[in-house]
C-alpha positions as CSV (number, residue, x, y, z in Angstrom):
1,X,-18.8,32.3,14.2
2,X,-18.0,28.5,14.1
3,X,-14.9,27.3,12.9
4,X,-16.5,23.8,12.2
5,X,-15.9,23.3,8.2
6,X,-18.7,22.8,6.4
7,X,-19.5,19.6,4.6
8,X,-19.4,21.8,1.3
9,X,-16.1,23.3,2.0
10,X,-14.3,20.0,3.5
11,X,-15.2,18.7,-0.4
12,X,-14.0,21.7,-2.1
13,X,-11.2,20.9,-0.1
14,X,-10.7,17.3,-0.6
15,X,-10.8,17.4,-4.1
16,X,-8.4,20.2,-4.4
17,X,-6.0,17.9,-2.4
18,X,-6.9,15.0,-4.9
19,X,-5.9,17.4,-7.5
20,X,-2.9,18.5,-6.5
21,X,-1.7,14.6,-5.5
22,X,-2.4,13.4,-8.9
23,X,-0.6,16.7,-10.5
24,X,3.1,15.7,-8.3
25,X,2.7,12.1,-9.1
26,X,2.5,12.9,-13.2
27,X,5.2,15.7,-12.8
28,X,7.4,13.7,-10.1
29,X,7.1,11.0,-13.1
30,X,8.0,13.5,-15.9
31,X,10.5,15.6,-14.4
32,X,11.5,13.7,-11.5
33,X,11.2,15.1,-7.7
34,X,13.8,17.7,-7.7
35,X,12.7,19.4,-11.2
36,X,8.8,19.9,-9.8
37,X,8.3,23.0,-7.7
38,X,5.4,23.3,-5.8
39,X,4.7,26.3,-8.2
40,X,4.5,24.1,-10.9
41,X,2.6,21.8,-9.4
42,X,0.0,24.1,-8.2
43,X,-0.3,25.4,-11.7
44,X,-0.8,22.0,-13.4
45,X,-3.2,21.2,-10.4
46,X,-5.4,24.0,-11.6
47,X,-5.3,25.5,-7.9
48,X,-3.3,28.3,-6.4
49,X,0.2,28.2,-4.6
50,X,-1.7,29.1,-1.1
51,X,-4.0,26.5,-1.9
52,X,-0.8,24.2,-2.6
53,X,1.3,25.5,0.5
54,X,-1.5,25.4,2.8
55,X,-2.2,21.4,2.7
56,X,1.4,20.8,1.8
57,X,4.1,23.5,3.3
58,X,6.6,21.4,1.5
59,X,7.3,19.1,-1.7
60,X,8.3,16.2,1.4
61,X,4.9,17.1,2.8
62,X,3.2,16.5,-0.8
63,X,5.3,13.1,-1.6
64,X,4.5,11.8,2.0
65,X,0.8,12.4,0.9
66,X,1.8,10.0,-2.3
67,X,2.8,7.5,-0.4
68,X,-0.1,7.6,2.4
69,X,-2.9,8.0,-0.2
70,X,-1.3,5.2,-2.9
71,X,-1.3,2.8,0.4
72,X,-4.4,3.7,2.1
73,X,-7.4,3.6,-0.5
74,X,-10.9,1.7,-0.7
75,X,-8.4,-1.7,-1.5
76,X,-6.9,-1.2,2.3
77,X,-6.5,-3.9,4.5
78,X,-9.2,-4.6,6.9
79,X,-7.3,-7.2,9.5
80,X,-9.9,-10.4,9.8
81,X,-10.8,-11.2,13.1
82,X,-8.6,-15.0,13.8
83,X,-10.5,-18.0,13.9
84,X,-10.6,-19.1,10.3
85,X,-7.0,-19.4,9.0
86,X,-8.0,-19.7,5.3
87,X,-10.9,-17.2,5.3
88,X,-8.3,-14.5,6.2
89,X,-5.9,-15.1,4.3
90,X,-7.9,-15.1,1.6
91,X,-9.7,-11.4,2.5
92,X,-6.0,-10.0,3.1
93,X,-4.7,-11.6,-0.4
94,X,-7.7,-10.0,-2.2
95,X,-7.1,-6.4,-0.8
96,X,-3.8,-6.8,-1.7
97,X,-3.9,-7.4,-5.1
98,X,-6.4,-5.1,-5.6
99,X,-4.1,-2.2,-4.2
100,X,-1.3,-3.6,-6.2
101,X,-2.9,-3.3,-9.5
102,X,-3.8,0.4,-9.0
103,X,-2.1,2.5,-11.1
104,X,-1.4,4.7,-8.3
105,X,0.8,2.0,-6.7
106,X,3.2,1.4,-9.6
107,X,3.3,5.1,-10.3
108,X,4.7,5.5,-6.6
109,X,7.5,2.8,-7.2
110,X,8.7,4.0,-10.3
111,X,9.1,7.6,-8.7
112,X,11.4,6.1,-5.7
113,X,13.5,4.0,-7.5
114,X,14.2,6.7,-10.3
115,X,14.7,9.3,-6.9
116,X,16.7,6.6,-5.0
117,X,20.0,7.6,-5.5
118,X,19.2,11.3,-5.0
119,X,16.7,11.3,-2.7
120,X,17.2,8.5,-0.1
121,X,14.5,9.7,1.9
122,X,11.5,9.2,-0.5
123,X,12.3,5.6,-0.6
124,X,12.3,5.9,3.5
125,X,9.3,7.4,4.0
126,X,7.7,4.3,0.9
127,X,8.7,2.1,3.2
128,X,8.1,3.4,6.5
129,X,4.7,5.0,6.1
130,X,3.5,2.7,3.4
131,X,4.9,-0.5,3.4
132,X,5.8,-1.3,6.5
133,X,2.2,-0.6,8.3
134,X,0.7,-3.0,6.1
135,X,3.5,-5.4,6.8
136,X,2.8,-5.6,10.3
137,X,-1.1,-5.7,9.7
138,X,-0.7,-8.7,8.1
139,X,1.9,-10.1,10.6
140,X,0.3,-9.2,13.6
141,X,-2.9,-10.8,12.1
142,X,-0.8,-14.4,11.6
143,X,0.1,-14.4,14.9
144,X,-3.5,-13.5,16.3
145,X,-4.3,-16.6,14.2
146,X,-1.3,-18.3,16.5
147,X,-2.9,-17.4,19.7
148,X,-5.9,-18.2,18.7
149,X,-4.9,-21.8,18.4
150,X,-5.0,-22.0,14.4
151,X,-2.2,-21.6,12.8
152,X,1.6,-22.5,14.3
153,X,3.8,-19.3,13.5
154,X,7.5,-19.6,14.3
155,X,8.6,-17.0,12.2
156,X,5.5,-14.6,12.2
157,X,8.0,-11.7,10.1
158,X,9.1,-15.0,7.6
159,X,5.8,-15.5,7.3
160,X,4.6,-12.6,6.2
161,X,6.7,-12.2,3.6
162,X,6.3,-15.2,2.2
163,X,2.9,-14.5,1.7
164,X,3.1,-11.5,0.6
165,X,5.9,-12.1,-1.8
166,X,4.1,-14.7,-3.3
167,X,1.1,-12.1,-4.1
168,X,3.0,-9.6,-5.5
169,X,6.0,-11.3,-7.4
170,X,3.4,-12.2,-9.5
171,X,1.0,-9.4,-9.9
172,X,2.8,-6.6,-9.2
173,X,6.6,-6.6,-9.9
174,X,7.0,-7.4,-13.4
175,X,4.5,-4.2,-14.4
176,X,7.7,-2.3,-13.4
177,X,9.7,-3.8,-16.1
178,X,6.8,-4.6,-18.6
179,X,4.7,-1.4,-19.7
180,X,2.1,-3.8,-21.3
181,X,2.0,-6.3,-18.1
182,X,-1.4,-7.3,-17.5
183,X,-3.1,-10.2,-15.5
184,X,-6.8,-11.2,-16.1
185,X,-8.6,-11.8,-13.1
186,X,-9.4,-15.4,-13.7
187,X,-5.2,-15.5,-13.0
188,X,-5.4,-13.3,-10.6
189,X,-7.6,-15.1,-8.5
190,X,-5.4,-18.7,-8.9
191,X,-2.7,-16.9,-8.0
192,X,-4.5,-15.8,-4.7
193,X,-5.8,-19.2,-4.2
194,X,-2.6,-20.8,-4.4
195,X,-1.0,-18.4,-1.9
196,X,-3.4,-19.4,0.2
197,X,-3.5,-22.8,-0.3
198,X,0.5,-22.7,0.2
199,X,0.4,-21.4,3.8
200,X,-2.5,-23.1,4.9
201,X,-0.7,-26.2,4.2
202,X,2.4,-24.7,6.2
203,X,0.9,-23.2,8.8
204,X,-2.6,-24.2,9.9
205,X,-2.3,-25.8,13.2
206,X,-4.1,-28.9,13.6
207,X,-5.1,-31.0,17.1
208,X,-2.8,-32.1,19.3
209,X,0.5,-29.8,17.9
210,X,1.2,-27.3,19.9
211,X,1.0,-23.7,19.0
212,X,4.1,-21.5,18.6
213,X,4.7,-17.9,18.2
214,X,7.6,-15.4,18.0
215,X,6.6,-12.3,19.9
């Protein structure tokens, strides 16, 4: 007998591991991270515990799932290939705001910083496995643009949070604070456009200068 799933059971599967991800993100919410067992969890998933403990073994397992899934979604980044400074920058500010404003994302921050004083290590693995990957997408991509001649990059980690912050101090932070937060997208794409704009102007090379990078 193969042991090749089928296509009909890896989607029974999937969407029983959707299920029980959204069911620990509204509970981890509720309750907080200690006060959700995986038995509860399973229960308000609709699934059973050796559904539950056979994708996730452990309640770390489950929140690292959280993290992975709230980071890597249809919005992930897709690095550009260098060449055209403002083209990229523009693709990666795009995908970002777009995984910003998922629900999902806020949810994830709001469960870390309530957990941070107890549980150090969900805020770790936050930034670590989510975080911190697309971080260096998005430098490594600025200093492609470098060797590629186009942009002049002392500071390629500086950089990058520049960017960044300037994406997400805007669209994302203050829906932590503000339940009713909310940016149309006419805003949302100024704001984009203007991040852009900003770093273009900073860090487009242009002929004659030499290039720079910090490797």
């Amino acid at each position: 007998m193969s042991s090749t799933t089928s296509p009909y059971h890896q989607r029974v599967a999937d969407e029983k591991r959707a299920l029980i991800v959204r069911a620990a993100t509204g509970l981890f919410l509720e309750l907080g991270y200690d006060r959700s067992s995986l038995a509860r969890i399973a229960e308000s998933a609709g699934v059973s515990k050796a559904t539950l403990f056979k994708q996730f073994p452990t309640k770390a397992a489950l929140f690292d799932a959280i993290v992975t899934e709230s980071w890597t979604s249809a919005d992930a980044l897709e690095v550009p290939e260098a060449g055209d400074l403002t083209a990229g920058l523009t693709a990666i500010s795009r995908s970002y705001a777009a995984l910003l404003t998922r629900p999902e994302m806020t949810d994830l921050f709001r469960i870390v910083i309530a957990e941070l004083p107890r549980f150090p290590e969900l805020a770790r693995a936050q930034f670590a496995q989510g975080k911190m990957p697309w971080f260096e997408s998005v430098r490594d991509y600025l200093l492609a643009e470098a060797e590629a001649g186009t942009a002049i990059v002392a500071d390629a980690d500086l950089a990058t949070t520049q960017f960044l912050g300037m994406i997400s101090n805007y669209l994302f932070w203050p829906r932590l604070l503000v339940p009713d937060w909310s940016v149309s997208s006419t805003r949302t794409t100024e704001v984009i456009d203007e991040a852009v704009t900003t770093m273009v102007t900073r860090y487009a090379a242009h002929s004659g200068v030499q290039v720079r990078s910090r490797t």
